[in-house]
N, C-alpha and C positions, 0 to 999 in steps of 0.2 A: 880168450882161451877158454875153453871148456872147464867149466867147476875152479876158473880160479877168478880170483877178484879183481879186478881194475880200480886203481884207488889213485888219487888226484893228491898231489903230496906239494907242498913249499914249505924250505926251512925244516924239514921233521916234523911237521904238523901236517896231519890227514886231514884237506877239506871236504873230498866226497870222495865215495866208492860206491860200487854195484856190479853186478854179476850176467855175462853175456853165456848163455850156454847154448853152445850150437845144436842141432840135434839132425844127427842125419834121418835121412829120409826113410830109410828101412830101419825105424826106430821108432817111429807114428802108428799109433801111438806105444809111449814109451816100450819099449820092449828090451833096450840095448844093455850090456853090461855098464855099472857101474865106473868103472876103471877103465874105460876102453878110452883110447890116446884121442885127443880131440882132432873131429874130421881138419880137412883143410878145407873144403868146401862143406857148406849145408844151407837147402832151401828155407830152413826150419829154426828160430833161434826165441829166446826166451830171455827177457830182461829181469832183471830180480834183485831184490836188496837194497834198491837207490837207496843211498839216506847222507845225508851232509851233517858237515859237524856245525851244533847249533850257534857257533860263534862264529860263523861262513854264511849261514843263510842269508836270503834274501839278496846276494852279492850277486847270482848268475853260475853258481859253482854245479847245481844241482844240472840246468839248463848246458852248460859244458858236457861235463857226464856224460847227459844223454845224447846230445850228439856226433860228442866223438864214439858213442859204443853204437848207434845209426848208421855214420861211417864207416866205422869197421866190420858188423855185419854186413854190408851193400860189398865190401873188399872180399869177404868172405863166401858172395854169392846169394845172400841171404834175401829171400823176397817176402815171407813174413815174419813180423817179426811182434810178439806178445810177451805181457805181464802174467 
């Protein structure tokens, strides 16, 4: 989802989060409102924030993350996709 966070959760405990921001195409470069509802498709997407909780590391949690937010971008339409 656009400007919100995707976060990996077991038991009440956060083990990873990061930030998938779509960006439509007549928004390159940035140009679009702030607050405008996330596209349902975009060529255009930007990963941000990854970070794991440091008693998770090393486990494949960080590695999950990224590829379910991979997935979901490609769901999305998404053909590049940058930090």
């Amino acid at each position: 989802e656009r400007g919100l966070f995707h976060v990996l959760e077991r038991d009440g405990q956060v083990l990873a989060c990061a930030i998938l921001k779509l960006i439509p195409s007549n928004e390159l470069p940035a140009q679009g409102a702030a607050n405008a509802p996330p596209p349902a498709r975009a060529e255009w997407a930007e990963l941000g924030c990854l970070a794991v909780n440091p008693r998770f590391r090393n486990q494949g949690r960080g590695e999950a993350m990224l590829g379910y937010l991979q997935r979901l971008a490609l769901t999305r339409g998404v053909r590049n996709l940058f930090c």
